[in-house]
C-alpha positions as CSV (number, residue, x, y, z in Angstrom):
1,X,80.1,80.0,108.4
2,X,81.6,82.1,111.0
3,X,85.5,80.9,109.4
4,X,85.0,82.7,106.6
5,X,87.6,85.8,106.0
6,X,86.2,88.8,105.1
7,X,88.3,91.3,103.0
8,X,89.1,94.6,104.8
9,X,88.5,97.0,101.5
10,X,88.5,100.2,104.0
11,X,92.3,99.7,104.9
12,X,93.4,99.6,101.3
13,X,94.6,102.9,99.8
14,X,91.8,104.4,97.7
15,X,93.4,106.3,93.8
16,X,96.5,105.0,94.7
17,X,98.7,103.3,92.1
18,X,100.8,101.9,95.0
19,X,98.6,99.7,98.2
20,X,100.5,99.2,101.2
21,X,97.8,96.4,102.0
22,X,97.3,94.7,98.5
23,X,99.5,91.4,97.5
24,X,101.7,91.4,95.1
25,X,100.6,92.5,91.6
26,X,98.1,94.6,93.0
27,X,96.6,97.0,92.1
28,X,95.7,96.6,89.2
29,X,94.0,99.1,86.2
30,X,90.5,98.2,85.9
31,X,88.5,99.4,82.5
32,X,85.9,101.5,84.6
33,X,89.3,103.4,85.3
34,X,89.2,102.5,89.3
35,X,92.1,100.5,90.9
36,X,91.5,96.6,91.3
37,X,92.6,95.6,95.0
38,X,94.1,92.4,95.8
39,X,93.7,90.4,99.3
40,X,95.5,87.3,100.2
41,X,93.2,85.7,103.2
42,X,93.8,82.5,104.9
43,X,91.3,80.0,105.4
44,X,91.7,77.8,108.6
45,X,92.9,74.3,107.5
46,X,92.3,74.8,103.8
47,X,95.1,76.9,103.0
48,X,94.5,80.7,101.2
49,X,91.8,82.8,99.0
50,X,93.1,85.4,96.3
51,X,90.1,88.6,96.8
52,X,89.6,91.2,94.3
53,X,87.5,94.2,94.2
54,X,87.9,97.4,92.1
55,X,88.0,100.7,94.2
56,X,85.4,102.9,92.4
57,X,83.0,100.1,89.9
58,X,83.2,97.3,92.7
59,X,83.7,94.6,90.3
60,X,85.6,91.3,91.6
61,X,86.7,88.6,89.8
């Protein structure tokens, strides 16, 4: 299980309505009234995962 990617959440830019590190379309408003971060990661020979997780309530999607 060693080949999975982890997110790095500490790198994005925390009450910031513009993230250097998020993909496109992130982030995004969230209704707790965080930020909702986006991270593209790769997955070794299966191709790409789409992570979320909002700044301040934590939820993901």
């Amino acid at each position: 299980m060693e080949d999975i990617p982890q997110a790095n959440w500490q790198q994005h830019s925390i009450g910031e309505h513009h993230c250097e590190q998020c993909t496109s379309g992130f982030p995004q408003s969230c209704p707790c009234g965080g930020e909702v971060h986006g991270e593209l990661l790769d997955i070794p020979g299966n191709g790409f995962i789409q992570l979320t997780r909002c700044e301040r309530c934590e939820r993901s999607e």
